[in-house]
Every structure is written in C-alpha cells, then in structure tokens.
C-alpha positions in Angstrom: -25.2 -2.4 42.3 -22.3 -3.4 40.1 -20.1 -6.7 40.8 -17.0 -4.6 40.3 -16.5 -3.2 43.7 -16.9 -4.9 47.7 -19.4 -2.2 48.7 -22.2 -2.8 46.1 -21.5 -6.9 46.6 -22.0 -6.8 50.3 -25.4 -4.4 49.6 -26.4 -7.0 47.1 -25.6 -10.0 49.6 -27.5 -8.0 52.5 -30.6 -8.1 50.7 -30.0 -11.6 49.6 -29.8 -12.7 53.0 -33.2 -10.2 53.9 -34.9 -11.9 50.9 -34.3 -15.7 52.8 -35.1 -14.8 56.3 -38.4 -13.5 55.2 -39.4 -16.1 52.4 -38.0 -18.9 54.9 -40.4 -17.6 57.8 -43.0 -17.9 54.8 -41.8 -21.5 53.6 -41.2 -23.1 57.3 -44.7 -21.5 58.6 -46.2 -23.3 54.7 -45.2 -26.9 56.5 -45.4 -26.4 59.6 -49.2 -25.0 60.0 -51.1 -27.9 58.0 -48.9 -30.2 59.7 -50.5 -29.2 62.9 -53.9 -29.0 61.1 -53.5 -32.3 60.2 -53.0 -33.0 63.8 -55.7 -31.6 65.2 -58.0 -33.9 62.8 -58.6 -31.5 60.0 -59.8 -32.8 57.1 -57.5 -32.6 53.7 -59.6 -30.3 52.1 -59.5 -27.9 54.8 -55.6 -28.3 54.6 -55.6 -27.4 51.0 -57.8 -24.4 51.8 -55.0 -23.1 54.4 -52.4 -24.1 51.9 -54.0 -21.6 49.3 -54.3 -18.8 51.7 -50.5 -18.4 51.4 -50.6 -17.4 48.0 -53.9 -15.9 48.1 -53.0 -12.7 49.5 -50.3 -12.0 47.0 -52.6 -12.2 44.2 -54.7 -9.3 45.6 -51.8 -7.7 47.0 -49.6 -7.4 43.9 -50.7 -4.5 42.4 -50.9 -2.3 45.6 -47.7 -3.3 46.3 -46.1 -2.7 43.5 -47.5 0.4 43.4 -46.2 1.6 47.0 -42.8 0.5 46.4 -42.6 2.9 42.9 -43.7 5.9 45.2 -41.4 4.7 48.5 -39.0 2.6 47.6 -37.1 -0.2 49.0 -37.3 0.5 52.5 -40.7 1.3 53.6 -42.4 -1.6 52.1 -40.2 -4.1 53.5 -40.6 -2.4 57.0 -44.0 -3.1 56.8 -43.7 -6.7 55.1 -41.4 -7.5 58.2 -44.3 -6.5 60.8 -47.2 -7.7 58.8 -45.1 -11.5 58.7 -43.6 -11.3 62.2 -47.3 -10.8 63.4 -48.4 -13.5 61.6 -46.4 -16.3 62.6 -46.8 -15.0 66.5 -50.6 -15.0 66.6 -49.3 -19.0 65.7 -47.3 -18.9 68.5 -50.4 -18.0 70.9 -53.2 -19.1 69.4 -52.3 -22.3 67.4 -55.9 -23.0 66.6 -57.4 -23.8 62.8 -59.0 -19.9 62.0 -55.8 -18.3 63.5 -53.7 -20.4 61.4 -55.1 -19.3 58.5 -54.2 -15.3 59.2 -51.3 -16.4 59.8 -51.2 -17.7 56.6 -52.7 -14.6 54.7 -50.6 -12.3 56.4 -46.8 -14.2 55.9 -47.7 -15.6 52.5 -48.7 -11.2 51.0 -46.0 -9.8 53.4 -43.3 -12.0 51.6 -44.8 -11.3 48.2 -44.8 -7.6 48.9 -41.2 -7.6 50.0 -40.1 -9.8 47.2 -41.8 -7.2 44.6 -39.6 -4.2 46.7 -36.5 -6.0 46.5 -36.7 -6.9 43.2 -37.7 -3.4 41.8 -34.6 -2.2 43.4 -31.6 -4.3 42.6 -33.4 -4.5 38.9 -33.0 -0.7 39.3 -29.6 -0.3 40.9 -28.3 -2.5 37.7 -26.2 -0.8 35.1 -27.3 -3.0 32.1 -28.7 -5.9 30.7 -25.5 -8.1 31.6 -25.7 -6.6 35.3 -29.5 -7.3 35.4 -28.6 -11.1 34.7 -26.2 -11.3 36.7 -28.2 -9.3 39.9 -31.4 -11.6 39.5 -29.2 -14.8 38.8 -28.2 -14.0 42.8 -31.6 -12.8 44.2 -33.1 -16.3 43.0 -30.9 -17.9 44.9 -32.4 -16.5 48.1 -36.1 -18.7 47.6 -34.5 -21.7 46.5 -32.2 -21.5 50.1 -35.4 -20.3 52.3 -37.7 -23.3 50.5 -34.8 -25.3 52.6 -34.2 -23.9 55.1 -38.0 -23.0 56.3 -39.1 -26.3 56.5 -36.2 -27.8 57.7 -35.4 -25.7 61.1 -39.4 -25.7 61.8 -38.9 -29.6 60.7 -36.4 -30.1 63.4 -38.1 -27.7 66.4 -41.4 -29.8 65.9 -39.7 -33.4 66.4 -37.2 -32.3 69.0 -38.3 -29.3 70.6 -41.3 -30.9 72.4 -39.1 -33.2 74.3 -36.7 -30.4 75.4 -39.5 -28.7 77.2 -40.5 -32.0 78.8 -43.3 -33.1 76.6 -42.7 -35.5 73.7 -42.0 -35.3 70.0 -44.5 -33.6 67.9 -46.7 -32.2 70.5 -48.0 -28.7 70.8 -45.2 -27.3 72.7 -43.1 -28.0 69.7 -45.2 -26.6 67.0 -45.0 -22.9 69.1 -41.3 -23.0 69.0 -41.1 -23.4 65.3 -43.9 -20.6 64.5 -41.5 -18.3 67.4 -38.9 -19.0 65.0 -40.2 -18.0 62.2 -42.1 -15.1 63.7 -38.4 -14.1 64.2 -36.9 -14.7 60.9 -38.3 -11.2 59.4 -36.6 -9.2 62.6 -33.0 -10.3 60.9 -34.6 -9.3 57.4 -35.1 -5.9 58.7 -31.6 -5.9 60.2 -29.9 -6.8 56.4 -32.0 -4.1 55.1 -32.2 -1.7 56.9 -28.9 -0.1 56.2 -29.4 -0.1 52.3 -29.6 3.5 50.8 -32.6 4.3 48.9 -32.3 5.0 44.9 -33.2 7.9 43.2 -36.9 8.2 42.8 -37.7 7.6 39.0 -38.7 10.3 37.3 -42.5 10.0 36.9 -45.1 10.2 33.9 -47.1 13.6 33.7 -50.8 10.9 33.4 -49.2 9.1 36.7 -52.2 10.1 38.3 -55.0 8.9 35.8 -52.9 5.6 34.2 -53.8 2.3 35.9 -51.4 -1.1 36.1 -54.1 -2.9 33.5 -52.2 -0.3 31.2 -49.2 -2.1 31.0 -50.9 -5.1 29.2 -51.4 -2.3 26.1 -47.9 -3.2 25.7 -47.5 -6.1 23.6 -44.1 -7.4 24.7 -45.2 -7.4 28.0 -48.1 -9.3 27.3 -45.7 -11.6 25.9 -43.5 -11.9 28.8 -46.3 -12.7 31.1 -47.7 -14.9 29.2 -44.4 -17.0 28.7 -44.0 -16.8 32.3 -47.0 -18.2 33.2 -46.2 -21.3 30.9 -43.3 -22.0 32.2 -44.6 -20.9 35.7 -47.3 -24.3 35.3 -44.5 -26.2 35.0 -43.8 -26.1 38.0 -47.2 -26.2 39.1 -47.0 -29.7 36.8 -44.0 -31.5 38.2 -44.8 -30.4 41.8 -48.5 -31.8 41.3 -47.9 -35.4 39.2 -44.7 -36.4 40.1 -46.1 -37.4 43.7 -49.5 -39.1 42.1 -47.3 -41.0 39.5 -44.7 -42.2 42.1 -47.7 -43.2 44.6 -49.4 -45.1 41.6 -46.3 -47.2 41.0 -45.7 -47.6 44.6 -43.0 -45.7 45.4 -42.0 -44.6 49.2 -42.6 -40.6 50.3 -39.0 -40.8 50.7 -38.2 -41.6 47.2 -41.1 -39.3 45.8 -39.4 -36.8 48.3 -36.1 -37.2 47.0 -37.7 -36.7 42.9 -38.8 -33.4 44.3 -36.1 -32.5 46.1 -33.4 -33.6 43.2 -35.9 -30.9 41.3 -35.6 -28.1 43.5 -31.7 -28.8 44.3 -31.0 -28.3 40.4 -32.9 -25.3 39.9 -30.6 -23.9 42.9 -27.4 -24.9 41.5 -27.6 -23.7 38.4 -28.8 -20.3 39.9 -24.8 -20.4 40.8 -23.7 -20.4 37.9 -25.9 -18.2 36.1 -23.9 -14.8 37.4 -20.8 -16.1 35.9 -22.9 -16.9 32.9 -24.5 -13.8 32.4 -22.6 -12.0 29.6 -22.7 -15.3 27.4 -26.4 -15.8 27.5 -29.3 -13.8 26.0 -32.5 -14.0 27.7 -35.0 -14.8 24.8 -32.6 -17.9 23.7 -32.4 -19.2 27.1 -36.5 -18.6 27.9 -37.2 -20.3 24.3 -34.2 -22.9 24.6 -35.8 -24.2 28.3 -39.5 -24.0 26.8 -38.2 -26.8 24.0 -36.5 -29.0 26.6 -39.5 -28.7 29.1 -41.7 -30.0 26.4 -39.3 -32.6 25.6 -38.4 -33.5 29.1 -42.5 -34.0 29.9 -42.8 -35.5 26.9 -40.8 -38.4 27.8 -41.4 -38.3 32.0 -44.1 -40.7 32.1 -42.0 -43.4 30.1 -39.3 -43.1 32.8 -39.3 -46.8 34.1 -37.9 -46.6 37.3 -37.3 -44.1 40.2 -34.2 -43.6 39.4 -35.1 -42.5 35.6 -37.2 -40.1 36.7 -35.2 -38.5 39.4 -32.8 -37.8 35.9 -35.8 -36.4 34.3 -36.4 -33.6 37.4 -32.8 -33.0 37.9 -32.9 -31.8 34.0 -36.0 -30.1 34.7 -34.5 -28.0 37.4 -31.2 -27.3 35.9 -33.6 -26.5 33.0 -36.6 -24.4 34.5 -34.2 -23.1 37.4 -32.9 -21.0 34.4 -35.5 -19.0 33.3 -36.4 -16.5 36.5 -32.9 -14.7 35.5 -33.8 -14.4 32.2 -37.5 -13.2 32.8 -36.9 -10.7 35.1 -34.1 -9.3 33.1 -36.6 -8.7 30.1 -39.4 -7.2 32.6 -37.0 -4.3 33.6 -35.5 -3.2 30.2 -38.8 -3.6 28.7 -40.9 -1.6 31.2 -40.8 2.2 31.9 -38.6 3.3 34.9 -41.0 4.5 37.3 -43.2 1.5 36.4 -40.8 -2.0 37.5 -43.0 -2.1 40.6 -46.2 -2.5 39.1 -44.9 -4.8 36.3 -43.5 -7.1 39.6 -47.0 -6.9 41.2 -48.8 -8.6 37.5 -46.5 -11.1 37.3 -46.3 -11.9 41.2 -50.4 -11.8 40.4 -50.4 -14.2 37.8 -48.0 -16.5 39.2 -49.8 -17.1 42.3 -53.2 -16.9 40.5 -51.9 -19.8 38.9 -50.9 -21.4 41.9 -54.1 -21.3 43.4 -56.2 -22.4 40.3 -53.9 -25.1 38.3 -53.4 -27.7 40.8 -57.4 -28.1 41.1 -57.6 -28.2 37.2 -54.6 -30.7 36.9 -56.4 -32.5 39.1 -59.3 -32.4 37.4 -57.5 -33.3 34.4 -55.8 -36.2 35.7 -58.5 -37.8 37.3 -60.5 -38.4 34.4 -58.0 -39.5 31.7 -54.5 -40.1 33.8 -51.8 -37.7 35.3 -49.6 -38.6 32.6 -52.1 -36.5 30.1 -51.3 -34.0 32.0 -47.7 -34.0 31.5 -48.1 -34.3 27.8 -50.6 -31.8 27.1 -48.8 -29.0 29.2 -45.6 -29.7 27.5 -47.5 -29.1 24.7 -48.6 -26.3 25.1 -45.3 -24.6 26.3 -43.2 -26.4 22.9 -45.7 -24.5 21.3 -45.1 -21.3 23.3 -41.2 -20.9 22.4 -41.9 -19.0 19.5 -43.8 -16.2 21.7 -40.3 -16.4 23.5 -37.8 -15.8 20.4 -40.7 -12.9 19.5 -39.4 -11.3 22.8 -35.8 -10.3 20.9 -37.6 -7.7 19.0 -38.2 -5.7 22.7 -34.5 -6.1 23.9 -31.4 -4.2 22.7 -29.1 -6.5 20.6 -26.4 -6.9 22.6 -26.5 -8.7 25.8 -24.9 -5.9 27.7 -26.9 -3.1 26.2 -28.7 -0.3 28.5 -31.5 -1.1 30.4 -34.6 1.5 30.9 -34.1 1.7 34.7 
C-alpha cells in the first residue's frame, strides 16, 4: 500500500473511510443507548453496566478474531463484522427496551473490534517498511478519532430534532429509533469501501500452526514489552477521561467547560494524527513511545496544580498532541516485531488488553480516588508510566536501526 502511486492511496482511503462508518455506528450507538436508559429511569449503575458491554465483547473476541482474519483475510471478517453491527443497532431500532439494548451493545462494540483487528492486519501487511508502516497507521488512526465525532454527533442531532419531524417532540422515543436506524446503516457503506479491496497473499504459515496457541506470543519478550507499554499509556487515557470530569465538577465547573477539556483532548490527539504521515521517516518509534511516556508523567504530574479551566484545557491539549502520538508508533513495532502469519493474533492481545483495561480501571480509579482524592490518581499513574519509559527505549533492541528498514510482514 505504498504512498507513491493514486491507486494504493485511494485503497488506503477506502478502508479509512470503512474503518469510520463502522467505529461511528459503534461510538454514536455508545451515547445514544444509555441516554435512552437514562430516560427510561434506569439507574446509573445499570448505565455503567451497558456502557461496559461495548467493550466487553472485544476482550473475549480478540483472539478469535485475530485468528480468522490470519486464515481469511481482510474481507471475510469485515463481512461479518458489518452484519453482526448492522444487526445490532436494528434490534435498537425495534425493540428499544433496557435487555435489548444491551445486545445491541455486545454485538456493535466485538463487531467493530473484530473489523478493526482485520483492517489493521492488512494495511500493516500491505506496507513495504518500517517508514510505510508509520506512515499507513499514522492514517488508519485517524479514522476513530473522526467516528468518536461523528457517532455521537449525527445520533446527537437525530435524538433532539428528529422527534419533532415525525410530529412528536424533542427527545422522545421516535427520535432515539432514527438515530439507532442510522447507525444500523453506517456498517452497509463500510461494506461498500471495502468491498472492492483485493485480498493479500496468504502468509506463509508455521509447520506447529496447528498445535501453537496466541498465549505463545507472550514467550516473546519484546512483545511482552510492547504490550505492556501499551497498556500504560493505554490507562492514560483511561486517567484523563475518568478525573478530569470529577476534578472540574469538584471545582464547579459547567458540563460544557468539562466537555470542552475533553473534547480539546480528543481534538489534539486527531490533529497530530495529520501530521504524523508526513512525519514518518523523521521519527523512530521507541523515541517517540519513550519521549510521550516522560511528558505524560510530567503533564499529570502538574494537572491537578492547574488553577483554572483554562490551564487545564492547556494541559489536555498537550496530552493529546502527546498521547495522540503513540498508536502510530505501537503498531508500527507490533508488525515488524511479530511473525507474518501471526499480525492477527498479536492485534487480538492487544485489542484484549486494551479493553480489559477499559472495563476494569475506571472502577479501580474510582476506588482509588474515592478514598484519598482523584488528584492521587493522576500522580501515581504518571508515575508509574515515567517509570515505564525505560521498557520503551528497551524496545530498540527488537527493531532494525534504520527507520525505514524491512518489516517481517
């Protein structure tokens, strides 16, 4: 998928624009279903329950997944992704009742993972080297940080206006079904980027293919690493998403302005996506991962100080541009350092760990931060991943010494 001619460009922007359709169906059916819990008088906890059912599937799925798409490619997997998500978001549409809700959930939140693991595995394949890698994933990230917009806005905007349109009023239940019939229509136009793309070669495959397992891969000690530095900077996220609303509600800050802190965060970690292609040749991955690891911790060092709103909406902007980085970098590294005929299963443990960690660190930073303060929180996590950025230079050892060397795909 080189950047030197049209043809592979438009093939790499086709499965951009699959990868937002489906993770916007994903993101706008995220807001829009505990909304209309909410609504209905469901309790908060019940809300946070549905709210972990969309990563919940992935972190069971991620393996499998992984696995099918080595064996069948790009194609196949996302067919079924596609179904599985356009099923779930139109059981919403006619049954947009609590238990229903929550399949809905399961089924968008491991279809989107699933895809995401298939697409990945093959523009990380269909790259030439290490500065093509960079420069392939630097794009594909884009396509999230758009859909986390795009989602929730256009569902946003159907539940407010649509209701009214019909001849009910704002908000009402009329509204709600148009948004989930969007989004149960988002994955069709993923199929229709996608479906044109020509398969890759299969990988040739190891002769113990049929006895190795994908708990093998952790024998490998620079994967371990990778994973393990992923998942730090991963929590991060987990971090800033969780505190920076508790801090801005303890000092009495509106949802707008705690809206906008978040929203300044997720805008930088987009725009410096942008810039990473054009970047690409310049940087090495295990001096940008370690680079952003020391800046996080410095960065949440300092947060809690911030004095006013508009200090710490400087503090996430840096964040993003900071943590937006790093996804590049990491899944540069996971392809040259993994075996061919593997990528797929090495997508499916990191996908697993990430959303693990989705699921499990918000109810521990919680924990945390209701006994001895949210801004402990901050501190001790950017502790803990300053300390990490030595397991991140240690990654230089596993990657070839020039930044445009061959990759192992």
């Amino acid at each position: 998928m080189s950047g030197t001619g049209a043809a592979p460009r438009f093939a790499l922007a086709r499965l951009i624009g699959g990868h937002i359709c489906l993770h916007a169906c994903m993101a706008g059916m995220r807001m829009a279903a505990p909304l209309l819990a909410l609504r209905e008088g469901y309790s908060p906890l019940a809300v946070g329950v549905l709210l972990a059912l969309f990563a919940l599937t992935q972190v069971f799925l991620a393996l499998p997944a992984g696995r099918y798409a080595d064996r069948h490619g790009l194609k196949r997997p996302v067919g079924f992704s596609v179904m599985a998500a356009t099923l779930g978001a139109g059981l919403a549409v006619v049954f947009p009742i609590f238990p229903v809700l929550c399949l809905s959930a399961l089924l968008t939140g491991g279809a989107t993972g699933a895809a995401a693991i298939a697409l990945q595995r093959h523009v990380g394949r269909a790259a030439r080297d290490a500065t093509e890698l960079k420069q392939v994933f630097s794009w594909l990230s884009i396509g999230p940080a758009a859909s986390n917009f795009l989602g929730p806005f256009a569902a946003g905007l159907l539940i407010d206006h649509a209701g009214a349109f019909f001849g009910g009023q704002a908000g009402d239940l009329s509204g709600y079904r148009t948004a989930f019939l969007l989004m149960a229509l988002l994955p069709l136009a993923t199929w229709w980027w996608v479906r044109r793309t020509p398969e890759l070669p299969t990988a040739a495959v190891a002769a113990d293919a049929g006895t190795r397992r994908a708990w093998d891969l952790l024998h490998e000690p620079m994967l371990r690493r990778l994973l393990l530095v992923n998942w730090f900077l991963s929590s991060c996220w987990d971090v800033h998403t969780f505190v920076v609303p508790v801090l801005g509600h303890e000092r009495g800050y509106s949802a707008s302005v705690i809206g906008t802190l978040l929203g300044s965060f997720a805008l930088a970690a987009a725009v410096v996506r942008l810039s990473m292609p054009w970047l690409a040749a310049r940087l090495r991955e295990w001096v940008v991962i370690s680079g952003a690891m020391l800046l996080t911790a410095l960065l949440f060092g300092i947060y809690p100080f911030m004095p006013t709103a508009w200090s710490m909406g400087l503090c996430s902007v840096l964040l993003g541009l900071v943590l937006g980085s790093v996804q590049p970098m990491i899944m540069s590294t996971l392809h040259q350092i993994t075996p061919s005929d593997r990528h797929g299963e090495a997508l499916g443990l990191r996908l697993m760990s990430l959303n693990g960690s989705s699921v499990l660190m918000p109810m521990l930073f919680g924990s945390i931060g209701a006994v001895v303060g949210v801004s402990v929180v901050f501190w001790t996590v950017g502790t803990v991943v300053g300390l990490g950025a030595r397991m991140a230079w240690g990654l230089r050892a596993g990657l070839p010494h020039s930044p445009a060397g061959k990759t192992t795909g």
